[in-house]
Structures are given as C-alpha cells and as structure tokens.
N, C-alpha and C positions, 0 to 999 in steps of 0.2 A: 625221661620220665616214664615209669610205669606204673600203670591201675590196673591193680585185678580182674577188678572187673566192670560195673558200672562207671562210666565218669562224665559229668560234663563239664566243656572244656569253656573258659570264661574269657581268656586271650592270652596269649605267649607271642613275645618279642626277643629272637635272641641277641645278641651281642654280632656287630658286623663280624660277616665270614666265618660265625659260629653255625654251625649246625642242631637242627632240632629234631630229635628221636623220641617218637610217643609208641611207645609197649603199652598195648591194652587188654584187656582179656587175660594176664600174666597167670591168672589161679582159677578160672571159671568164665563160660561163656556169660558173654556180657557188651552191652550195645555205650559206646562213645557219642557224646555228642558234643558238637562244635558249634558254639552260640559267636562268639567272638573270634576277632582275625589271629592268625596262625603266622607268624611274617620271620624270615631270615635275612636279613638285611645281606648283601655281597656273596658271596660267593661262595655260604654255607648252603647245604643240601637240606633237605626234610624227608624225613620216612614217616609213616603213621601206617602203625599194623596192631592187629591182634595177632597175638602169641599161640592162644591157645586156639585152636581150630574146632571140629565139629567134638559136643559133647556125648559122646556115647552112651553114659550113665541116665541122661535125660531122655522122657518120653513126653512129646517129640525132639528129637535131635539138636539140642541146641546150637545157637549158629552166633559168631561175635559181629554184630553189625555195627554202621559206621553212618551218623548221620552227620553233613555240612550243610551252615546254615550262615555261613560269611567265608571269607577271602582267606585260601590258605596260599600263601607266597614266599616262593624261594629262592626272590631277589634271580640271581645268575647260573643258583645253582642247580641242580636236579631235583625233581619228586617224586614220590614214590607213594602211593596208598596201595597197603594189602593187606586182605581179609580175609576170615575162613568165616565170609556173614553175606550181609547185604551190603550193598552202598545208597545212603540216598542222597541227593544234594537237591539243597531246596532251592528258592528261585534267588537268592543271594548267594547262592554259592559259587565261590569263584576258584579253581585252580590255578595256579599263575607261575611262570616261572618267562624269564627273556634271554631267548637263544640257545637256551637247553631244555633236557627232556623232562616228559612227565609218564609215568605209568603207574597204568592204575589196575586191580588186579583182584577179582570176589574168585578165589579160589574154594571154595567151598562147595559143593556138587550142585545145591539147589539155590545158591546166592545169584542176587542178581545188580544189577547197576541199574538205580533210577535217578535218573534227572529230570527237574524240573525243567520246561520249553526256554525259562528262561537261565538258567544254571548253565557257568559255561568253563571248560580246561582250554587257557590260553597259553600257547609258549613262546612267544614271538618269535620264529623261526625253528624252533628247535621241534623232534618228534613227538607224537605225540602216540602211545600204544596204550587199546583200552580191553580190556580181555576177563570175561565172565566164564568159569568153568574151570576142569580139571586141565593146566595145563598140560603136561604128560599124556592128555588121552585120557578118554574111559566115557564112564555113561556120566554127563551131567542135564542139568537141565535150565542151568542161568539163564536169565534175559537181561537185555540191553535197551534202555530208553534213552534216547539221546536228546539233549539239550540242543551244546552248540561244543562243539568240538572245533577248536581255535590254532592252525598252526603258520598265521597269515605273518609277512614279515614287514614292515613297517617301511614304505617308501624304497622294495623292494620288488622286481616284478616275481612273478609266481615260481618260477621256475627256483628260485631262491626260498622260496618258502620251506615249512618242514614238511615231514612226509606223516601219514596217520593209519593206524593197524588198528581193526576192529574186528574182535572176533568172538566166541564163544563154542562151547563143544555141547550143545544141545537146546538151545533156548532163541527166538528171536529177535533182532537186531532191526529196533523200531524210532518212529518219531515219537517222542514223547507230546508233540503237538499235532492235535489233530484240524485237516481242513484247511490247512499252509501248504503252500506251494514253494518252488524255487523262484520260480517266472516274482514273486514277489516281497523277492529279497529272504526269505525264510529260508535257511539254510544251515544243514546238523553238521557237515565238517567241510573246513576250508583247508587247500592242504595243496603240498605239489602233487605226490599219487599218492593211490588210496587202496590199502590194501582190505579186502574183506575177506572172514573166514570164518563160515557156519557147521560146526557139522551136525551128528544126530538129524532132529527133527526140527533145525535150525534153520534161517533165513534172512532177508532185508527187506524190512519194510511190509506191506499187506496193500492186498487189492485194491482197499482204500484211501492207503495213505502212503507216498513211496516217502521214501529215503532219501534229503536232499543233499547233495555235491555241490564243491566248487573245485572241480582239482583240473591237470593237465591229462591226468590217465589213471585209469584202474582196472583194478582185479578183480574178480570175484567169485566165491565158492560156495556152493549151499548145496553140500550133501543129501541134505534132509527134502521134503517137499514142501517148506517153506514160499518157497520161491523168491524171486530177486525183483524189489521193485525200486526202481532209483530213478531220480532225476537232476538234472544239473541246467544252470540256467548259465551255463559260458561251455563253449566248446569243447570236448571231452574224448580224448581216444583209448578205446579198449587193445588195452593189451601185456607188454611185461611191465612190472613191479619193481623197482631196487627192491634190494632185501632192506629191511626199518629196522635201525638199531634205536633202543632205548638204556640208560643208562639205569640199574635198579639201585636204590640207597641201600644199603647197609649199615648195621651199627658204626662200622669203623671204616669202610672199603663202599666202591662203586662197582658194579657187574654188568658187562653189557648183553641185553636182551638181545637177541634178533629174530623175528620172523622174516623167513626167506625169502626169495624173489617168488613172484607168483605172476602167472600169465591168464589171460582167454575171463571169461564167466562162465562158470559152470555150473548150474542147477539141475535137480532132482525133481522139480515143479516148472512153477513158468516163472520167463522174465520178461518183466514191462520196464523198459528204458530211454528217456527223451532225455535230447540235449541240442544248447542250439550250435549245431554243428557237430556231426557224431561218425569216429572214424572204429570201424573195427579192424584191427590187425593183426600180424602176426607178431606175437612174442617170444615163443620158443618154436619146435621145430615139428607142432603135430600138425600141423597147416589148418588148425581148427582156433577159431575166435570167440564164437559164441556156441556153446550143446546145453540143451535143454531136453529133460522130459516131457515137459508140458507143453504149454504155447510160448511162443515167441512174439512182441511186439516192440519194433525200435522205431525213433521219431527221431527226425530233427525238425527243430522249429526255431522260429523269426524268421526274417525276412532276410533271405541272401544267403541262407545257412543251406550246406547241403549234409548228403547223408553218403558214406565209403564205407565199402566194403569189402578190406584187403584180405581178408581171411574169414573159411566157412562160418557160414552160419547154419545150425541144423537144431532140430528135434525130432526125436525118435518117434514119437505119436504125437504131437501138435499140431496145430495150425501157425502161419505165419505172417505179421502183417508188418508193412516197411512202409513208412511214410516221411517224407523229407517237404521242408515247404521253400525249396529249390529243387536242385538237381539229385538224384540217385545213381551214381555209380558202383557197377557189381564187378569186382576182379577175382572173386572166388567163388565157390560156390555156397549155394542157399538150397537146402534142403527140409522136405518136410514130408519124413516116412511115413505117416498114416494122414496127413490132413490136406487144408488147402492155402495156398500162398498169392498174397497179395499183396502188393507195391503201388504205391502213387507217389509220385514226383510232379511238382507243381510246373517245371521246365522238364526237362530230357530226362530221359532213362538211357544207361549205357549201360551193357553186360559186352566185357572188354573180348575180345577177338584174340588174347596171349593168353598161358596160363598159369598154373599156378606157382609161386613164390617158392614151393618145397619140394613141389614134382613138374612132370611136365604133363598133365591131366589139363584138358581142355577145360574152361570153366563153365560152370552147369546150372542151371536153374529145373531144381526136381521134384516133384509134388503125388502122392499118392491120391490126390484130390485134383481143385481146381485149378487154374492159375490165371489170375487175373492182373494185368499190368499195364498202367498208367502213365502216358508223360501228357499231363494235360496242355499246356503251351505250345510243348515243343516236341520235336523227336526222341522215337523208341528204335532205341540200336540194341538188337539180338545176335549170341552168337550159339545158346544149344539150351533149348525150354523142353523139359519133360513135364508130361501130365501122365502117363499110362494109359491109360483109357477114359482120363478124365476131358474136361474140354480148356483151351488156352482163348483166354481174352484180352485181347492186344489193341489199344486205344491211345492214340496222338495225337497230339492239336496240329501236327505239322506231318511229320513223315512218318512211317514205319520204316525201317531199313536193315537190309543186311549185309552185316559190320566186315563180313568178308571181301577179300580181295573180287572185284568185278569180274573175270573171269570166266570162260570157258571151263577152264579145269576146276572150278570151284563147283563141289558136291555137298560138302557138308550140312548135313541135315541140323536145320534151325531150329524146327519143330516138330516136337511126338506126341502124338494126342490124339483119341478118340475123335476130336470136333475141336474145329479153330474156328473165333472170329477175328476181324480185320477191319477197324476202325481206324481210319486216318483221315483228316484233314485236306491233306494234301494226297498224297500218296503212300501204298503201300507196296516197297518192294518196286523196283523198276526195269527197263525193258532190259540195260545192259548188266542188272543184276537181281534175279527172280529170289524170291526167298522159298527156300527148300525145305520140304513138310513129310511127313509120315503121316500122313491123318486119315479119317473117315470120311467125316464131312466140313466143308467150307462153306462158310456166310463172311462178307466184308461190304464195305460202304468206304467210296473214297470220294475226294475230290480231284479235281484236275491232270493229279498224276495220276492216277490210276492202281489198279494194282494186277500183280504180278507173283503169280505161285508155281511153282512145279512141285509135282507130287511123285514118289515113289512109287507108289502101288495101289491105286485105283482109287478114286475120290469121287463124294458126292456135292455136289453143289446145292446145300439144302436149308435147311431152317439150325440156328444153333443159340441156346441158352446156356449162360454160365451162372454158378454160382461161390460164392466162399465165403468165408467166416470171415468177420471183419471184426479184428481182436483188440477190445479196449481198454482200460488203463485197470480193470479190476484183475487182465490177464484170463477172464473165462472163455468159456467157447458160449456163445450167446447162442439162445434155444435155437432160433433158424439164420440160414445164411442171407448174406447181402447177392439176393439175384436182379445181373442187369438185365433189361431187355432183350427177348430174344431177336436179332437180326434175321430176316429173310433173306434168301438170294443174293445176290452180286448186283450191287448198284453203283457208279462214277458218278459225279460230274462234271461231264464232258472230259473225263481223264479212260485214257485205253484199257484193255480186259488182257491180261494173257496168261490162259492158264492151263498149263501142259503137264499130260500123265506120261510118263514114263513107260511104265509097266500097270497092267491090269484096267477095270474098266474106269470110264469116266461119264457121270449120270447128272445131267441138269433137271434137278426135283422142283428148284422153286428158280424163277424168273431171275436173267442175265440181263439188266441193261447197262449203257451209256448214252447218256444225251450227246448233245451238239455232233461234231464230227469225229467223234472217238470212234477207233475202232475195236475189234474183238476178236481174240485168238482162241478158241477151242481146241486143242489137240490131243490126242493120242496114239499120235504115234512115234513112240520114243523109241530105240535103239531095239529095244526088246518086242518079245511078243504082246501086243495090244489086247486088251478089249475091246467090248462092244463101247459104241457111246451111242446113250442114249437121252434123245431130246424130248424131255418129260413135262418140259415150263417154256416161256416165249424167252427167246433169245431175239434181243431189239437193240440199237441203234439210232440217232437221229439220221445224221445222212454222214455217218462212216460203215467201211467197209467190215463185213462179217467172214471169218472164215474157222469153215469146222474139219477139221481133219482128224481120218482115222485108218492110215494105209494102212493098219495090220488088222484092221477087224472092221465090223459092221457100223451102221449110222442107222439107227433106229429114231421115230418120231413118233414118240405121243399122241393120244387125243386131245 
C-alpha cells in the first residue's frame, strides 16, 4: 500500500504468510498514523516506511513522521519501521513479532524515537535493533525515549533470550519514565546482551534518571559527554558483545543488519552503574573495562551480591566511588588521574596479588587524590595502593593484610602516599608479615593483632585526615568531600606495635600506645644508613616490653 503523503491507518489484516508493505510519504513529506492493529498472521513480514525522506523545498525541513497508537504484529515473521521523521508510539503501542526480529530505524538527521513508559517492541526471542540518526555516520541529533524494549523468551532461561542494539549518532538515549527504578520492576530492555551506541553529544540515561537493564552482559559507548547511567536489578557483567543481527523487510527480499561485537564502556562524561551483582571484564584485548572522562560510580546491591573487577577501571580527570553490598574484589587496576577513589565492601575487600589478564603488570590501585578503602565486616587484602602525595585510608572490621607471600624476601611496596591511616579491628599487617609503605606520615588504631608497618625512607608517626568525593547517582562531584576523622598516633588494643624504617629518619609526633601486655618495636635501623629517631610524644605500654632502636643514627627525646 502506498500514501503520499498524510494517512491514517484504521486497521489491516493480511492474509496468513502474506506480508504487509506500507509506502508512506511516496510524493511529499507527510506524518502516518496508526489508530488500529496492523497484524500478519504466519510467517509473513511487515515493513512500514516513508519513501520520501527530508523535504528540502520546505522551510523548516520537512520530516515523514510515524505515529503508533495500537499493536503492529508480524505473527513469526520480521519488522521493520523506517523513517526519514520522528517515531512516536503511544501507550498502546505495541511492536510484536515471536522469535524473530524487529528494527526500527528514524533515519533522518533530527528524527527521534518517542515511547510512551508504557509502549512496548516484543519479539519473543528474536533481536531486537532500535537506531535514531544517520546510519553511515555524520552530524545527527535523534533522541531515543524508551518504553520497554522486550526481547525476553518465554519459559526459556536468559541466555536464550534475543539480544538488543540501541544506538543513535548524536542525541540521548533515555527513560521515557521518569522516578522508576529497576530495584522495582521498571525496566526499558530485557535482553541476553545489550548493546549501546551513542555518538556526537550522545548518551544513556541522565543524572536523574538511569537507563534500566535486565540482560547477562553489555556494552557501552558514549562518545559525547552525555555520560552513561544504567541500572539493572539481576546480575550484569561488563564486557564483549556478539555482534546483533536484525533482519530488515524489504519490498520483496530480507537484508541482514548487524552491528558489531562491542566491548568495555566507554564514556566521554561520567558513568553511574548499579547492579545486583556486577562483573567488570575483559572483552577484547586492551585490558580496559571501564574509561571514562568524567566520574566513575559502580554498585552492587542486595544482599549477597558482590562487585568484580577483571579488568581496568579508570578516568582521566574524575573521581571514583566502588561500592558492593558484599564483597569487593579488584584483579585489575582502578585508576583515577586527577581525583579521588573510594571503595566500601560490606565484607572484604581483595586487590588480587597476580596480574593482569593481557600483560604481566602488577595490579594497581591509583589515585591523583585520596584513597579511601573499606571492608566494613571483614578483611582488607592490598597488593600496590598509589595516592602521590595524597593520603590512603584503610579500614576493616577484621584485618588489614598483605596479600603477599610472608616472607623475608618479600619488598613490595603496598603503599605510596603522602600519609596513611590504619584502621583495623583486629589487626593491621602482622609480625611474620609487615605491610610495606613509601609514605610520610602514619596514624593507625588496631585491636588485638596489632599492627605492623615497615617504611622505606623515613616516616613520621603523626596526626592524619583523609578525604574524597563520594560519587552519587546524578554522577557529579558534590561541592565538598566526604572527610573521615582524623586519627592521632598509633593505638592497639592489647595487640603489638612494630614499626621499622629502613632508610631515613623515624619521628614519633603524636603518642604510641598499647594496653595490656602488648609490646612495641621502634626501629631504625635498617640495612642502610639511618636516621635520627626522634621521640617527640609518650611511647607507652601496659606492662609489655618497649624497644627503640636506632644503630645507625641518634635517639633523640622531646620535651
């Protein structure tokens, strides 16, 4: 069937295993609309296009738009809507097809896709590709409002499902419902992965309001400084993509679409991403998961869910915040060139002692700022924490530990930083395995184990506050940081002190104790030439044994 140009559609039924072709726009730009169902019964296809594309002649630009306002369905076989317009689908609007594809497609530079929150493209199993802009490239500026984007398979588990490609080449890629969550069932595509692709000044989702997933794994791109905000309320791992073929209708022939396999998330802006259970990894071969310009913020959440991460995570000038409401394990590195990084893990924090998946680079935890790290419960296992000259705050319900072999021949330096604190529970670092520092100044508080530092080149045992940005779901940098209190001195209870310089001086500024029978190592004098050590605050004891050593240099005593 074709209309020149205005039409609306009142309902079409074709014949089983016939196919239905709607040419619109054939002589002049001109808007379609769909009041009534659109249905192919068997295993005929449906196309629906305008013909004629943007009008030149007209001032402003005309565009052939397409409104749905009931069930277009195409039985077994393929769909296809393409525009050189808008698309809108109202809250009856249904795409339908079962076990095959749908693609839908506002080619038109300034066309965009609106759905209504409740408007939905179902294919039960089959792909689903939804794409606003110039395909080929170039300057467009579509946006994408999503409904519910449907590619779930019916008494099949996920892995079985179809796959879903959302993209656009300058426009963003949003909830058409605003103040819905995943956590409560509200959800814009169900899918096995999920590919996303923004360019221009393009994105997912807004500060406000993310973007919600049900899938096994996705992708994601956002050239622009949109930025990426998505949530999924079932476990979710970042990484590679099949490539998503869709099948396009044709007057007479089918044509298969594909957008490529795609790996990592990449933004131009910031990404905010929660899911319960959330694996970042490695896809292709650049050993990067997640890069970002902006801020960084990942979550997992519910109970039991942890948070992985197999491969980098970094932003060039952001801040970083990692929160899991279990465990945290870090097997790559997390980087953050100009800001400050922070993690909390409701259980343990592990940053793995092997390294990485594409090279053999130790894995890193690096921050041009602060770095604050949490395992509230349980133990914090470190294997190499850079701050620069920033300060590292290290806090466990149970131990601090270092992940290295206990050893003698074990040097590697744990920690680089201006000023470290050392909050443990239990213990921090222990007798037959000291954790190894580059630092300034140390402050720590343990319990019963004690704690346990050796320093490279001269440390002061003093007062130390940290702070850092703690990044939340709108992705900003909030006006001022989350600062913890600042710790004084070295305090146990009843757990031992040992803490040995290497090289250069060692200066007790604020007060050393341990109750009950703990005792207490001061030293410096390590292999190399020593400093002074100089006793500036009370070094105390209940009733264990104190010892200060310093064969290569002097023992100085305060007033």
């Amino acid at each position: 069937v074709n209309y020149g140009e205005q039409a609306t559609i009142a309902g079409i039924t074709a014949a089983t295993n016939a196919s239905v072709i709607l040419n619109f726009a054939t002589q002049a730009t001109g808007t379609l609309t769909v009041n009534e169902a659109i249905t192919a019964p068997g295993t005929g296809n449906i196309l629906i296009q305008s013909t004629r594309g943007a009008d030149t002649s007209v001032t402003p630009t005309g565009m052939s738009d397409l409104v749905v306002n009931n069930t277009i369905d195409a039985g077994t076989g393929s769909l296809s809507v393409i525009t050189a317009g808008n698309q809108t689908y109202g809250a009856s609007a249904r795409l339908q097809t079962t076990n095959q594809s749908i693609d839908v497609l506002s080619s038109q530079s300034v066309g965009n896709i609106t759905m209504n929150p409740a408007a939905t493209f179902v294919s039960e199993g089959g792909n689903i590709r939804v794409f606003a802009g110039i395909e080929a490239g170039g300057s467009a500026s579509g946006s994408i409002a999503l409904g519910v984007i449907d590619a779930r398979k019916t008494s099949v588990a996920q892995s079985g499902w179809g796959s879903v490609s959302v993209g656009t080449t300058g426009g963003l890629i949003t909830d058409a419902a605003q103040g819905d969550d995943a956590t409560a069932g509200n959800v814009n595509i169900y899918a096995n992965e999920i590919r996303l692709s923004a360019t221009g000044t393009g994105g997912f989702g807004t500060g406000g309001q993310s973007v919600e997933l049900e899938a096994i794994k996705l992708s994601a791109e956002a050239i622009g400084t949109g930025g990426i905000f998505l949530a999924d309320p079932t476990a979710l791992v970042i990484g590679q993509t099949s490539a998503i073929t869709v099948q396009r209708v044709g007057v007479s022939s089918l044509t298969a679409k594909t957008d490529a396999s795609a790996s990592d998330i990449i933004s131009a802006g910031h990404v905010v991403l929660a899911a319960a259970g959330l694996t970042v990894s490695e896809g292709d071969s650049d050993d990067t998961g997640i890069s970002a310009a902006g801020n960084v913020r990942l979550e997992s959440v519910g109970t039991g869910n942890d948070l992985v991460i197999d491969a980098d995570v970094e932003t060039s000038s952001g801040n970083v915040t990692v929160l899991s409401a279990r465990d945290i394990s870090v097997n790559a590195d997390v980087l953050s060139g100009g800001g400050s990084i922070q993690m909390t893990a409701a259980r343990n924090f592990t940053q793995s002692q092997g390294t990485h998946q594409i090279d053999s680079r130790t894995v890193a935890l690096t921050a041009g700022g602060d770095v604050a790290i949490e395992a509230t419960s349980g133990a914090l296992t470190i294997e190499s924490i850079t701050a620069s000259t920033g300060a590292v705050r290290l806090v466990a319900g149970t131990n601090i530990v270092d992940g290295d072999a206990a050893d003698s021949s074990e040097t590697a330096i744990d920690v680089t930083a201006g000023a470290l604190v050392l909050v443990a529970g239990n213990g921090a670092g222990a007798a037959s395995n000291y954790i190894e520092t580059s630092i300034g100044s140390l402050a720590a508080s343990a319990g019963s184990g004690g704690v346990f530092v050796n320093e490279t080149d001269g440390l002061t045992i003093g007062s130390v506050s940290t702070g850092v940005y703690s990044i939340g779901l709108n992705g900003q940098t909030p006006a001022s940081k989350t600062n913890a209190a600042a710790v004084n001195g070295l305090t146990t209870a009843a757990g031992a002190v040992g803490i040995v310089v290497d090289s250069g001086a060692l200066t007790v500024a604020q007060a050393v104790a341990a109750s009950g029978s703990a005792d207490i190592l001061l030293s410096a004098a390590g292999s190399s030439a020593g400093g002074a050590l100089a006793l500036n605050a009370s070094v105390t004891s209940g009733t264990g044994r104190i010892s200060i050593i310093n064969a290569r240099g002097a023992i100085s005593l305060g007033a």
